[in-house]
N, C-alpha and C positions, 0 to 999 in steps of 0.2 A: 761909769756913774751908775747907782744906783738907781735901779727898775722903781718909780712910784704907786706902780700897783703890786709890787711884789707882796706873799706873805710874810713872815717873820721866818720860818723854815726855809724859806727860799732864798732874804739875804744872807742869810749865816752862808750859805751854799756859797750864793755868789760874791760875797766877801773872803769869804778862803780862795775862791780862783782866782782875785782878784791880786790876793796878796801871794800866793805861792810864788808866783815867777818874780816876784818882789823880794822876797823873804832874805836872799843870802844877800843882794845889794845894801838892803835897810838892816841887815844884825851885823853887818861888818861898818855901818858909820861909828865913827871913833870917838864913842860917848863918854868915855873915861880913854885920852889919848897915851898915857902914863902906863896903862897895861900894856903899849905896844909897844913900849921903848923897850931898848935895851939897856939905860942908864938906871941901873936899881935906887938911884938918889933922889927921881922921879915923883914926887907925891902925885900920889890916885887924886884926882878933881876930876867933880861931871862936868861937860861941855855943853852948855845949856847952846850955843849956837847949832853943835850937832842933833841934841835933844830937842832942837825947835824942828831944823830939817826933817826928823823923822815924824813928829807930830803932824807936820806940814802934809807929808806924801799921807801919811794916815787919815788925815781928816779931807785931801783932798780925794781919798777915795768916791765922800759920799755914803762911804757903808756904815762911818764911824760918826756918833754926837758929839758936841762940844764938851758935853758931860765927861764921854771919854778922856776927849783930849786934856782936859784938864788935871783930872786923876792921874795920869800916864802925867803927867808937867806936874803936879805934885809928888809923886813918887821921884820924879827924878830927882827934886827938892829932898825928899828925906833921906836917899840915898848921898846927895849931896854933903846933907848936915853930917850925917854918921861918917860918912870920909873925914870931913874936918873936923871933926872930935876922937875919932879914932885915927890917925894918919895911917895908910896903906900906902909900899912898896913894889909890891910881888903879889904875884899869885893872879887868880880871875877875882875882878873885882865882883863881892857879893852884891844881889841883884841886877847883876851885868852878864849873867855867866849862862844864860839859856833865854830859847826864841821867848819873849814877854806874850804872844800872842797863843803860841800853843803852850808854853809852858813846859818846854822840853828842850833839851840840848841837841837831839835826837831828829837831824830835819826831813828823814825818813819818817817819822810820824804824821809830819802833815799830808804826806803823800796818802797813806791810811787814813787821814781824816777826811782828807779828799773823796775818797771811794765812802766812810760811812754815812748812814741815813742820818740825820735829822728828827728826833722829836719833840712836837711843838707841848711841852706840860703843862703851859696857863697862857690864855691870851686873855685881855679884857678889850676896849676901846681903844685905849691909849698906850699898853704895856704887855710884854709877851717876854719867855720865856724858850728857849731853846737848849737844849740837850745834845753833844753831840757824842756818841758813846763811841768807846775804842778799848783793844783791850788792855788787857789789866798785865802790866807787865811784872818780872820780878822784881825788878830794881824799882818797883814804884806804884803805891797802890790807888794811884790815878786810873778812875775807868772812864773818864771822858771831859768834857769841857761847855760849861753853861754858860750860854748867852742871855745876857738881860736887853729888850730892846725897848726904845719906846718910840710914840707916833712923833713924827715932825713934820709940821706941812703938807700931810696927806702920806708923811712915806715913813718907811720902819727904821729906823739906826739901831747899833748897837752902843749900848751905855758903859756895858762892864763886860770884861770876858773874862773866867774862873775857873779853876780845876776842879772835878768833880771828883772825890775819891771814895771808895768803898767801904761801905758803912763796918 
């Protein structure tokens, strides 16, 4: 559970260790169960029971707002629609196919995000901004990952987490 006196640079910290040793249990729930089949007759549908499980472990963090959770439960709603207007077989279902968290398929990067620093860009009273830089790989010109937090009940949550790429 998240620290009440914590900074805003401090939950991003402790939100990442909260979730790394989480991370392969929660991207392998079977949120489109149809990708795992073998029967290619299978239409792609999201599993909003598995997509509530995962919001559930998310929000029972502590490190995550309601705000998040909802965004993440609408996303999975529009990814929903666009399956059933476009019917999908095969393949990695689009917006299923990398961690939603760090934004990479790649789950040797959070390990590196683990080890980098932290910079706080804007705080106010109620809202703070976090930066977490990494490098800038070939395949992708992501150099890091922004956290928006804001105050609840005396403590920092995170609202939105977003790829930061290279100007």
């Amino acid at each position: 559970m998240t620290d009440s006196a914590a900074a805003p640079v401090d939950v991003v910290q402790q939100f990442l260790r909260w979730y790394a040793p989480r991370a392969d249990k929660l991207n392998q729930l079977p949120l489109v169960p149809a990708a795992y089949s073998e029967d290619s007759t299978d239409v792609y549908a999201v599993d909003f029971k598995a997509a509530d499980s995962y919001l559930t472990t998310l929000r029972g963090s502590g490190y995550v707002s309601t705000a998040y959770v909802a965004t993440r439960r609408a996303g999975f709603q529009q990814w929903a629609d666009t399956l059933r207007l476009h019917p999908q077989y095969d393949g990695p279902p689009p917006g299923f196919d990398h961690d939603p968290i760090i934004f990479s398929q790649d789950s040797d990067e959070l390990l590196e995000l683990l080890r980098a620093t932290p910079r706080l860009l804007r705080q106010t009273a109620d809202s703070a901004q976090v930066v977490l830089p990494q490098q800038n790989y070939a395949q992708t010109p992501r150099t890091g990952l922004a956290f928006d937090l804001s105050r609840h009940d005396m403590r920092w949550q995170i609202d939105k987490i977003r790829p930061v790429f290279a100007d």
